[in-house]
N, C-alpha and C positions, 0 to 999 in steps of 0.2 A: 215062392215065386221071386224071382231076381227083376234089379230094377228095370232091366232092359225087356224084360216079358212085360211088365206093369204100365209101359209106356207104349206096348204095341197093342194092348188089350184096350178095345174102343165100346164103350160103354153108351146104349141113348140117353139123350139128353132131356129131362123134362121137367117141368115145373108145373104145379098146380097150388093154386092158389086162392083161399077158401075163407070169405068177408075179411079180405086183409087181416085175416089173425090166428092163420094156421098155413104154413107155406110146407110144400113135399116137391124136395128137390131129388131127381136121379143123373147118373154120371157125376158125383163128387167125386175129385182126385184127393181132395184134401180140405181143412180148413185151416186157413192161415191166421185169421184171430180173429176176435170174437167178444162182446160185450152186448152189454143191454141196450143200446143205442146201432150196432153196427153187425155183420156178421162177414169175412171176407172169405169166402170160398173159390178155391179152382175146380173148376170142372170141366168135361172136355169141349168145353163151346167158348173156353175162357175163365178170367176171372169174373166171380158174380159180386157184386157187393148188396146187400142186401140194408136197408138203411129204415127204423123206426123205431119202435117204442116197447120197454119190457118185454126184449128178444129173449128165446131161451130157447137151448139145444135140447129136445126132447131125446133125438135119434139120429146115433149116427153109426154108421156101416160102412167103412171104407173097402170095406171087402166086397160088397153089393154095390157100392158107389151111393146111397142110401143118407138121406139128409132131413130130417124134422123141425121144425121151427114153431115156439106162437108165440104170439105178441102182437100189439098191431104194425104193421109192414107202413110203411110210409112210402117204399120206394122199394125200385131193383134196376140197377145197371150192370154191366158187361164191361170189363176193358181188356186190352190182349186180345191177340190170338187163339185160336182153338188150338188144344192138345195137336189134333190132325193137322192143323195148318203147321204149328210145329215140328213133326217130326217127316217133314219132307226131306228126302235125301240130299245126295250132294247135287245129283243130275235135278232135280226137280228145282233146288236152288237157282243153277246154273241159270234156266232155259222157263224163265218165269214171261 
C-alpha cells in the first residue's frame, strides 16, 4: 500500500483502559518513541502521549492500527490535529 492510500485509510479510534495497568489502543499510525516512563504515539485523533510507570509494548500492529501497553498509566494527553483534520484538501483549507 502506497503512502498516499495509508493516509486516506481512516481507522476508529479507541482506548480502553483497564486499573491503570493495561491500556489497548486502536487507530495507531505510528509509534514515535517510547520508553518506561513515556510512550508517544500518532493516531488518527492525534498525537497520544501516554505518561507513567514500567511502560512496556506488549503489542503492536501497525497494519490493524493495534496498540498494547502495561504498566501503570499515570496519565494520557492528546496534542495535534487529527489524521482527518489533516488531510483536508486545498478547497477545505481555503473556506474554513
Amino acid at each position: 500500500m502506497t503512502d498516499e492510500k495509508k493516509a486516506v485509510v481512516r481507522r476508529k479510534h479507541q482506548l480502553s483502559l483497564r486499573n491503570r495497568e493495561a491500556l489497548q489502543v486502536e487507530g495507531v499510525v505510528n509509534v514515535e518513541s517510547f520508553d518506561n516512563q513515556e510512550v508517544v504515539v500518532e493516531t488518527d485523533a492525534g498525537t497520544l502521549f501516554v505518561r507513567g510507570e514500567d511502560l512496556h509494548i506488549k503489542e503492536l500492529n501497525l497494519e490493524t492500527g493495534a496498540l498494547g501497553l502495561t504498566g501503570f498509566v499515570h496519565g494520557l494527553e492528546y496534542a495535534g490535529d487529527s489524521v482527518a483534520k489533516k488531510s483536508k484538501g486545498l478547497l477545505g483549507r481555503l473556506f474554513k
